[in-house]
Structure formats: structure tokens, C-alpha cells
N, C-alpha and C positions, 0 to 999 in steps of 0.2 A: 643926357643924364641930368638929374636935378639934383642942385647940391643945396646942403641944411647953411642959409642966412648966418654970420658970423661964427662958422665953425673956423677954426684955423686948414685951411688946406681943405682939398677936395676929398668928396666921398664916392671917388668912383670903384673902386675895389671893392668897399662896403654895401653899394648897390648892386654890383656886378654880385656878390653873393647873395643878396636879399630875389636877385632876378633870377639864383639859378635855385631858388627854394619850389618846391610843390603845394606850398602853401601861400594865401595868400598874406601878405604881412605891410603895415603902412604905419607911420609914424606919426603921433598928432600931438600938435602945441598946448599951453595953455588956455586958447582961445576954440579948443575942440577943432581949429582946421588940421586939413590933413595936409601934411608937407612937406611928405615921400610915402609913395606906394611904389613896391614891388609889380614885376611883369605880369605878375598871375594874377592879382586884384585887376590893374588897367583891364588886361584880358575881360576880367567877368564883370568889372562895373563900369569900366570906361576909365575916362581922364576924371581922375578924383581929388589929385593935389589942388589946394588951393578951395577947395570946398569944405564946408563942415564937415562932420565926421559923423555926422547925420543923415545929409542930407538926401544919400540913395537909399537910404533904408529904411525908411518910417513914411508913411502916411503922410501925405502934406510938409514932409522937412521939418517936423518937428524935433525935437530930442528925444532922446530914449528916456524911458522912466526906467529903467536898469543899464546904468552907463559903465561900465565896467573900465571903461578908460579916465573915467573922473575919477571913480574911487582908486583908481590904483595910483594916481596923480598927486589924492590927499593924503591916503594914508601909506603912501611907499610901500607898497607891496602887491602881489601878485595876487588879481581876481579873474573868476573867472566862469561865463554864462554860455547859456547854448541860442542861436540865433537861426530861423528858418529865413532861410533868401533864395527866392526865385524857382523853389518846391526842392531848395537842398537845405541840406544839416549840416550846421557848423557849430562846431566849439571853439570858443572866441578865449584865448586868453591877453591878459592885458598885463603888463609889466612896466615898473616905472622907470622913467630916463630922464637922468636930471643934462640939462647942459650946461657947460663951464663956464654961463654968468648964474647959474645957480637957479634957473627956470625951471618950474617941473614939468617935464612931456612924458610921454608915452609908448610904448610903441605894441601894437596888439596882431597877433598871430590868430589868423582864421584857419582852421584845418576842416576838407570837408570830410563829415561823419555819415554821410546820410545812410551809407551802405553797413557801417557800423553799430548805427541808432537803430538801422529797418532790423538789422539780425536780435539785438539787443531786445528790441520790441518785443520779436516773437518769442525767443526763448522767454521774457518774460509771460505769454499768453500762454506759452505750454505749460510753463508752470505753474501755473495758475489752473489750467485744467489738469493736469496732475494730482495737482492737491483736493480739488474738487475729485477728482476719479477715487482719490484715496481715503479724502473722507468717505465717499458712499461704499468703498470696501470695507470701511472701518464698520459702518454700520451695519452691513449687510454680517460680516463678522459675528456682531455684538449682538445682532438679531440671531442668531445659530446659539446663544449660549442657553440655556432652562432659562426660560424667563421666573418658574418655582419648580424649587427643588422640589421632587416626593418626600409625604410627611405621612407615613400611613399606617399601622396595625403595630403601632411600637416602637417605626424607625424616624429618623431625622435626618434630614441632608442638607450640609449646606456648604459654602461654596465663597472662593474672593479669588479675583481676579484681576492683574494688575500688567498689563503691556508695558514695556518700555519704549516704545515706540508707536506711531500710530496702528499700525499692523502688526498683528502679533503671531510667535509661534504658537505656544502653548494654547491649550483647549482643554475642556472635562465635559461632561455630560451624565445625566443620572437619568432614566426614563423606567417606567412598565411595560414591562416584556407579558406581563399577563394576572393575573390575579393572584398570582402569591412568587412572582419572580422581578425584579429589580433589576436591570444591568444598568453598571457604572465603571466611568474611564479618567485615566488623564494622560497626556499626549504632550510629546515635546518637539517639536520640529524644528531640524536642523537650520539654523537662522533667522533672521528676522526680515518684515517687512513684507512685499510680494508675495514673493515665492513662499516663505513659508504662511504665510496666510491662507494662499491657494492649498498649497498640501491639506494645513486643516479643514478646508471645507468640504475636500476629499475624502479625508478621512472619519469627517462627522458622519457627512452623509452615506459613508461604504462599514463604519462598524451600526447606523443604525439598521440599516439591512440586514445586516450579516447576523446582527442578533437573535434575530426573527426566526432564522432560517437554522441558523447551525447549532447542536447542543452543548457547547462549552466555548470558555473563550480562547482556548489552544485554538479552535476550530475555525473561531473567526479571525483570528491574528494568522492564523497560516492563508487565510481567503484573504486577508487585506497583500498581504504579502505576495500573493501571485496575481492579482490586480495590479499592486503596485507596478510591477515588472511588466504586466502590460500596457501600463499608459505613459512606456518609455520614458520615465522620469532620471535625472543625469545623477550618477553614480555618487557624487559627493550629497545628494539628498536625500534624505532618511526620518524617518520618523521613532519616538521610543516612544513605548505605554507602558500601562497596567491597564489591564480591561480586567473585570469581575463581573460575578452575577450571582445576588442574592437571593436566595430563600428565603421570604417572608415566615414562612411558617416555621422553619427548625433553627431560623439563623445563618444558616449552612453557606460560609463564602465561600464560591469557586472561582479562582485568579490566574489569571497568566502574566509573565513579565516578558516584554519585547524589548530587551537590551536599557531600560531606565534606571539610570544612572543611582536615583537615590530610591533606596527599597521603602515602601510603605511601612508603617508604623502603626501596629497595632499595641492599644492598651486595651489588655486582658487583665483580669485579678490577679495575677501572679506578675505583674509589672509588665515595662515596655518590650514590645518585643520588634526586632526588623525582618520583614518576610522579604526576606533575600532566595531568589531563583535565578539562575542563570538563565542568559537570553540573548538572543542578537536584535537589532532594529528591522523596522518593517524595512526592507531598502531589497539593493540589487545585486548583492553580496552576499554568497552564501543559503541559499534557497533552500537548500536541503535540512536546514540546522533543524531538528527536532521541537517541536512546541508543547509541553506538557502543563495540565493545570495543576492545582495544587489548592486543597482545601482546607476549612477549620470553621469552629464553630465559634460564630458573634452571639456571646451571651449577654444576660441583662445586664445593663449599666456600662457594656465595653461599647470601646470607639476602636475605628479604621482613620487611620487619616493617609491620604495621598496629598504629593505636593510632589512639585519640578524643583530642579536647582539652582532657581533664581533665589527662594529663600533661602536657602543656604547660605547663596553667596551675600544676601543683602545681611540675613543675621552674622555671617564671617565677619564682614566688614565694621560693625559696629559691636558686638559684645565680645569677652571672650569667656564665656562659658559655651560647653558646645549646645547644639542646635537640641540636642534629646533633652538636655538637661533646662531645659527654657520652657520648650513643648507640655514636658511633664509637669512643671507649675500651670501652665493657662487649660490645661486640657480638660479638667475639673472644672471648668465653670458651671453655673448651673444651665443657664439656656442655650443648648447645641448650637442654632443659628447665630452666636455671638463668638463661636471661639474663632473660626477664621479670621475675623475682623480683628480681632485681639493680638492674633500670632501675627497678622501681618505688622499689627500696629507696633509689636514691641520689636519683629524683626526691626521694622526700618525707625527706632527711636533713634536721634542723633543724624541723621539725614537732614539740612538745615532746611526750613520749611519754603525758603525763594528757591529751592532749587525745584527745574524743572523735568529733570532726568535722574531720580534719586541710587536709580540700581539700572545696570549694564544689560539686565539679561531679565526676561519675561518669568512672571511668576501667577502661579496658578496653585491652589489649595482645596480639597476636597476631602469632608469630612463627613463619615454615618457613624452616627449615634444611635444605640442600640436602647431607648428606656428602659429603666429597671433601677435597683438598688444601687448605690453607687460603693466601689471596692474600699 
């Protein structure tokens, strides 16, 4: 056993537990030699007392240019560096050790990491391709939205869009179904991220089909719905809309509602109104529920506006006048394509502008402007 030069009494107990550590652990002077090493060190470096504290582990016996045991020597306190030796990983911490004529030493614990660092590694390169996989759903996403809205024989659409997260639930869509029909939606899917990303993409590409083909949107919210049930999707996952479809020529909205929380907002001449119909979601629950549309006529100078319940909750959160009563001042502006941008701007006023998450829940806003006289 080796014992520490003017200590009072032997350190054999103190070694005998430094030998029965799994780490390797050795104690160095002020002169950087080493002037107890533990069992496990001897094991992996050999006989190292009495050596610098260097001298197995650099290049030519040089000193380290990151000494972890000097700096802990000066400034009394605990540093601490990661050291590759002999194709392993160690995390090296160094602690200071003063002795009883007031000398400052050291004493530095090696712990091998390699199998910690190799997992560490990768979890970090998953992640990485993760976020990579998730930016390109973002975009593939973002690529599915109207890149232009339809502007055509008197009407206006326009559209804002805001994710709370890189994937988003919420979706809308506005296209031409044929020369004087219009079909438009907005969709909310249960969650965020993944999965509900995935659902929307589903559900883009199965109401734009289904437009094509069937004569009302009862028609194609009951074909999304027995789709859905066939592509075995798990019970807690659901989707809610409004799907419509315009008549260019007489105005004429035909709408269905699939269980969406917050009813569409129609301003007509005679003030706001909410087209509330009962509905279930497109999901796996309940298949037989009845799906009926439901019409009215968009005259000159009225609006439709759709939107999910992210604005809601983002205008909750910051005004307290309710949501209709906010709507009904911006909705009046004069250029259609600017009121979305407006509603969202004044829902989220007071959102401090560093923050990088302003609202909890996906918001999506969909608006046709009928030109003509205004009420």
C-alpha cells in the first residue's frame, strides 16, 4: 500500500476503499505527480504513482492544454472534462484536496462513459433525423395548403394559418369543383403533431375526391367517415369540419357540420348570425348518426367566416370582450384578403412578441367574401 508523505498515520482503510471503487480514482500533488492511484487505474494504466499526471496520456508526456486538475487546485473547486483513452470514454472529474500543511492537491475520479456517450451519440443522431423527417412533413404539409385562394365572378377567399407546433392539426381548403361551384372546408384534428398531421393529409386528399363525385357535403362527410373506419384509425382519433359548396351563380351555400366545436359565422344584412347544426366527428363512434346539409343564400356584400378553436382560445386569453363582438368590428374592412390577417392580429395582441409558442392549440381561419354593396 502507498501511503500520502507527512500525513499523520497510515492510509490504509482510505485506500482499501479507493481499491474497492469501479472507478478509476488517483490523487496528485502540487507538482502534478501522481501520489496514490487506486486498483482500477494500476489495472488500466499500469504503475502511475510517482509519475506526472500526464505522462500516459498525451502525446510525447506533454501536459494537457485542458488540466482539470490544475484548475481545480487554483481555484478550489470542482471541474470537470471528458478524456478519450485507449478507444474508451471518460468523464474526468477533479475535486480539490487541500493537506494539513496547507498544500493544494487534488484528487480526480475517472468514470468509464464510453457505453453512455456511444447511446447518448445516437439518441442524439435520431434526433436530429427526426427533426429533419419533421421539417419535411412540415413542408409537405404546407405544400397541401391553396397555395391561391379562388377569386372569381364576385367571390373572395382568403385564409391564415397559424400551427402551434411544427405539425399541425388544423387544415382548410377552397378549390373549383366546376364552373360555377366552389367547394370549401375547415378541419380540426384531434391533436397535434404526427398523427394529426397524418389524419390531415388523409383527409385533404379523401374530401378532394369525394367532392368530385358525390352531390352534397352530407354526402361526402358520410364517405369520409366510412373510409375513415376502414383505414382502422384508433378510437381516440377524430376529425371535426364544415365542408360547403358554393354556387357561384345564385350564391347558394350548401354546408354540413361534422361535430366542429365552434359554428361558422355568417354576416348577413340583418347582423351576425351562428349556423349551428348538430353533428358528430368523422371518427369510429357512432357511424349511423344522420348527416344532413343545410343551406342559405350569400348575398352581395355578406361574408362566411370559418375558423377552429384555437382563436377562440388565443382571443379568450387576451381580450375580454367575446370573440363575435371583436369579429364584427374587423369584418368590415374593405379588402377581403386582409381580414384574416387582422383577426388573427388582434386575437393574439398582448402575446409578448419573444415568445415562441404564443397559443396552445392550432388555429386556422377561413373567409368568403361575397362583393357587392356593403350592409
Amino acid at each position: 500500500m502507498h501511503r500520502i508523505v507527512g500525513a499523520e498515520g497510515t492510509l490504509e482503510f482510505f485506500e482499501s476503499v479507493l481499491d474497492g471503487m469501479v472507478d478509476m480514482v488517483r490523487v496528485i500533488d502540487a507538482q502534478c505527480n501522481v501520489v496514490l492511484a487506486n486498483e482500477r487505474m494500476r489495472t488500466v494504466l499500469g504503475s502511475v504513482e510517482g509519475s506526472k499526471c500526464y505522462a500516459s496520456l498525451s502525446a510525447g508526456g506533454a501536459a494537457c492544454a485542458n488540466c482539470v486538475g490544475g484548475k481545480a487546485r487554483a481555484a478550489q473547486r470542482v471541474f470537470e472534462k471528458k478524456v478519450e483513452l485507449n478507444q474508451r470514454q471518460y468523464s474526468v472529474i477533479a475535486s480539490p484536496l487541500t493537506r494539513p500543511d496547507g498544500e493544494p492537491w487534488c484528487v480526480e475520479v475517472w468514470r468509464d462513459m464510453t457505453r453512455e456517450y456511444a447511446i447518448s451519440d445516437e439518441l442524439r443522431r435520431r434526433d436530429q433525423k427526426t427533426k429533419r423527417d419533421l421539417a419535411y412533413a412540415r413542408r409537405l404539409q404546407w405544400n397541401m395548403l391553396p397555395r391561391h385562394m379562388p377569386s372569381q365572378q364576385g367571390y373572395r377567399f382568403a385564409a391564415q394559418y397559424k400551427p402551434c407546433e411544427e405539425l399541425s392539426g388544423d387544415f382548410f381548403d377552397a378549390f373549383r369543383l366546376d364552373s360555377d361551384h366552389v367547394a370549401f372546408y375547415i378541419a380540426d384534428v384531434a391533436g397535434h403533431g404526427v398523427p394529426a398531421s397524418l389524419l390531415t393529409v388523409f383527409f385533404a386528399r379523401l374530401i378532394r375526391a369525394e367532392m368530385e363525385e358525390a352531390d352534397s357535403p352530407a354526402q361526402v362527410l358520410g364517405a369520409a367517415t366510412s373510409r375513415f373506419a376502414e383505414m382502422g384509425f384508433e378510437e381516440q382519433m377524430y376529425i371535426t369540419a364544415v365542408v360547403a359548396r358554393l354556387q357561384l351563380s345564385t350564391g347558394q351555400v350548401t354546408w354540413c357540420n361534422a361535430g366542429h366545436a365552434v359554428p361558422p359565422l355568417y354576416f348577413s344584412r340583418d347582423g351576425i348570425k351562428l349556423l349551428e347544426m348538430p353533428g358528430i366527428p368523422v371518427c369510429r363512434w357512432n357511424m349511423d348518426f344522420p348527416r344532413r346539409d343545410a343551406s342559405f343564400i350569400l348575398d352581395e356584400g355578406e361574408k362566411l367566416l370559418f375558423y377552429t378553436d384555437g382563436l377562440e382560445s388565443v382571443w379568450n386569453a387576451h381580450h375580454r370582450e367575446p370573440l363575435c363582438q371583436g369579429l364584427e368590428r374587423m369584418i368590415h374592412a374593405p379588402l377581403c384578403e386582409n381580414i384574416p390577417q387582422e383577426i388573427w392580429r388582434e386575437a393574439s395582441r398582448g402575446v409578448p412578441r419573444e415568445s415562441s409558442a404564443p397559443h396552445n392549440d392550432d388555429t386556422a381561419i377561413l373567409l368568403v367574401c361575397r362583393e357587392g354593396a356593403q350592409r
